[in-house]
N, C-alpha and C positions, 0 to 999 in steps of 0.2 A: 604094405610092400616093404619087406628088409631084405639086405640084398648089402655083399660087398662095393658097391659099388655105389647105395645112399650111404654106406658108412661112411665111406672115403669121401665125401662130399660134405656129411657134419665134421669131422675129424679134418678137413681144410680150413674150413668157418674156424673151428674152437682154437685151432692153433694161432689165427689171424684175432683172436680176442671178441668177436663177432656175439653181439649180445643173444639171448636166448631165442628174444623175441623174434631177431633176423634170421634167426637158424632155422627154428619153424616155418616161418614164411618161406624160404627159398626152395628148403624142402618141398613144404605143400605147391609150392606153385613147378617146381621141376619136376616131382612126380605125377603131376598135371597135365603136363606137358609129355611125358613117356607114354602116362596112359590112353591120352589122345592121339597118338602116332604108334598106338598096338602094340606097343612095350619095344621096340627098335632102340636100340642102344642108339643115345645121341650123335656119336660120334660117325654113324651111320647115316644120320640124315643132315639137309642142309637147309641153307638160309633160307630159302622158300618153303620146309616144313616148318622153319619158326613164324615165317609172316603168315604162314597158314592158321595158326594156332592162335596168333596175337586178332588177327582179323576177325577167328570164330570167335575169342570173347569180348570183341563187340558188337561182332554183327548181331549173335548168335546168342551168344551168356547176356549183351549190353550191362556189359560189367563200367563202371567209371572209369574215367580217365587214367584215376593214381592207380585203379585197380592194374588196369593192362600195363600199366609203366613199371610197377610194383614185378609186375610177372617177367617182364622184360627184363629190369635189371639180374632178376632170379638166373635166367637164360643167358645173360652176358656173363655172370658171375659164373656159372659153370661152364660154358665156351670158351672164355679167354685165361681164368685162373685155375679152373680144376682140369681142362682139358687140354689149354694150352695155345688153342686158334690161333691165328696173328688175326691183329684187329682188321686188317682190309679186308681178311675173309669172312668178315659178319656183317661187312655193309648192308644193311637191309633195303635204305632208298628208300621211295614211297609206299605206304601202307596205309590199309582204312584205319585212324586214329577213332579209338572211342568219343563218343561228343556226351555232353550231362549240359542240361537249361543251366544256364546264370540262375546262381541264386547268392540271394543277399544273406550274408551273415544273421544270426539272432544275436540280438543284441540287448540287452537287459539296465533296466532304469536303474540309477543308484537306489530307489524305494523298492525296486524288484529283488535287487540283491539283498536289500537288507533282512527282506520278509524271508525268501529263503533259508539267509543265515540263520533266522528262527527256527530252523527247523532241522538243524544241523549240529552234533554236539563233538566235545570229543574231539578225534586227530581229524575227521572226516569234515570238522571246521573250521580248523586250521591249515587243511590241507586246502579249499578251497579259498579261503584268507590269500593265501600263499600264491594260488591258480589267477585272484583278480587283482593282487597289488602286484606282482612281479612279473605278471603276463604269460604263468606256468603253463603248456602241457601238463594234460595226465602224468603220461609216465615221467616226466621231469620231474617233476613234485614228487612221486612215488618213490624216484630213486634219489633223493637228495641224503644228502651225509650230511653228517655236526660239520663238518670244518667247512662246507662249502654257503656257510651264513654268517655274514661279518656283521656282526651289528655295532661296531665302530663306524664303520663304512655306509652301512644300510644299504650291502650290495650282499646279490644271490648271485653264485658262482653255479651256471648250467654246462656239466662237463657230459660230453659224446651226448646233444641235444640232435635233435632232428638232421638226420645227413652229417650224421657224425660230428658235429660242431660244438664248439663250444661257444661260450657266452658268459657278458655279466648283464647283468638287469637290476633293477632298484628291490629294495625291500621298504614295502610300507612299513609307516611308523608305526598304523595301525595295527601292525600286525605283532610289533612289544610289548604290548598289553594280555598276549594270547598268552594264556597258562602253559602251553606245551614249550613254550620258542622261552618263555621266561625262566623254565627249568634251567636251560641252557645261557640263557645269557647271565642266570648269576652265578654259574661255574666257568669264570673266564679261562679256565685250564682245559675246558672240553674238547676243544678245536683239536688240543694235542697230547690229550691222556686215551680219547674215542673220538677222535677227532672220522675214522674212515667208518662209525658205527651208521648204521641208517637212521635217520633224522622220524622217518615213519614205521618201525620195525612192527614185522607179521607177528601177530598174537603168539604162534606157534612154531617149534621148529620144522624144519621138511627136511627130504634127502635129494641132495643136488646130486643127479643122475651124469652130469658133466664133469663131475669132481668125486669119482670113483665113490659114489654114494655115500661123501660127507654128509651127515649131518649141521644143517647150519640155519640161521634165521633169517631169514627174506625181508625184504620189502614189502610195507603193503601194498596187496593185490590192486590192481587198476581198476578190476570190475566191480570189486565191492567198495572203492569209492564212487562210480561210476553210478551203482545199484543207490546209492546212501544220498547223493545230491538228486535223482529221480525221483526219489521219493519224497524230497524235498519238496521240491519243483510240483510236485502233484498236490502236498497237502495244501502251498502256498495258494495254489489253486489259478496260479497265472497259465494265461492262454496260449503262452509260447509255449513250442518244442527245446525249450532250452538242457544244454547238456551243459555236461563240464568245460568242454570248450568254446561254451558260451562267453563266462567269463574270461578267456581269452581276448575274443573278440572286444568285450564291452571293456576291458581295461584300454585298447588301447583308441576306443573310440573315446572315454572319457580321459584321455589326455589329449587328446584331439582338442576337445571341447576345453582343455583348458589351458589352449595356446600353446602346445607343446610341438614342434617340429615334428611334420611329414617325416623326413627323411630319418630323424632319429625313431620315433616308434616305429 
């Protein structure tokens, strides 16, 4: 479905600096949402077509939690900034919230990760180096830059992190040993000769479709790290479902375990 009228809704996003990621998403979840209410221009319908919609993907899709929340902000995001609403008029009030079982994080032994790494060569083991000593997201790690790794400091600079946030977090020591980060730490001028270069750069160039089909080099892809530590994980032959944001998890259980403040991890 293109239509002046998705245009004008990327072309809000892109002006607002809205990563690609989020562009997509809002998209997909807004035209979701037209399509499910027979193509009726939004502006047409009201808050009880939205809680109708939010309700069908859980009662109905039993989509998760972040899913339906994920769809919602989509929905506010073009209500309130592309369309203009004032905020009392989207009070929505009570609605069927998706529900998902408690489940406990996967959490991987310091002998589980090590086997792993065995099996990991390359940026694709540095990048997860990176994921279990400084507590990365995927795409955190994917988008890291030279200048956002202080190895004076032994601090990782996470800029527009999860909810737009930024961040510092530690950088293992182990991780200056890694032949990719050691390129970089004995060019002390890197930070500020390529200092905004990507830290993990795409094999290839692509044409950024956002940037009047520049030509430029990306980041590496999330999924082909994603695909590289799975396959890991399967030669390793461990029993868990662990992903990438396993190591997440288990960095900040093993500083748990070594006395490190609740409130700080």
């Amino acid at each position: 479905m293109s239509s002046p009228f998705i245009q004008s809704i990327r072309d809000h996003l892109r002006a607002r600096h809205y990563s690609k990621r989020t562009e997509k998403t809002y998209i997909y979840w807004i035209l979701n949402y037209i399509r499910f209410h027979n193509r009726v221009h939004p502006n047409n319908l009201t808050t009880d077509h939205i809680i109708q919609y939010l309700e069908y993907l859980a009662l109905k899709q039993k989509v998760t939690p972040s899913t339906q929340k994920t769809a919602l902000n989509a929905l506010m995001y073009l209500y309130k900034r592309v369309l203009g609403w004032d905020a009392s008029a989207l009070e929505l009030g009570d609605f069927h919230r998706a529900k998902t079982p408690s489940k406990l994080p996967i959490v991987l032994s310091k002998a589980e990760i090590r086997l792993i790494f065995s099996y990991l060569q390359g940026e694709y083991l540095t990048c997860a180096k990176m994921m279990y000593g400084s507590g990365l997201r995927v795409m955190e790690v994917c988008r890291l830059r030279v200048k956002d790794v202080d190895f004076e400091r032994l601090t990782v600079t996470v800029n527009d992190g999860k909810g737009r946030k930024n961040r510092v977090t530690t950088l293992s020591e182990a991780c200056l040993a890694d032949p990719t980060l050691c390129a970089f730490k004995k060019y002390p001028n890197a930070p500020f000769e390529f200092g905004w270069q990507y830290l993990f750069p795409a094999k290839e160039r692509s044409i950024d479709k956002r940037e009047n089909n520049a030509i430029r080099r990306h980041h590496i892809h999330d999924r082909s790290l994603q695909r590289a530590f799975k396959r890991a994980v399967n030669l390793s032959q461990i029993s868990k479902p662990a992903s990438c944001h396993s190591l997440r998890h288990s960095f900040a259980t093993h500083l748990l375990e070594r006395g490190a403040d609740i409130r700080t991890v």
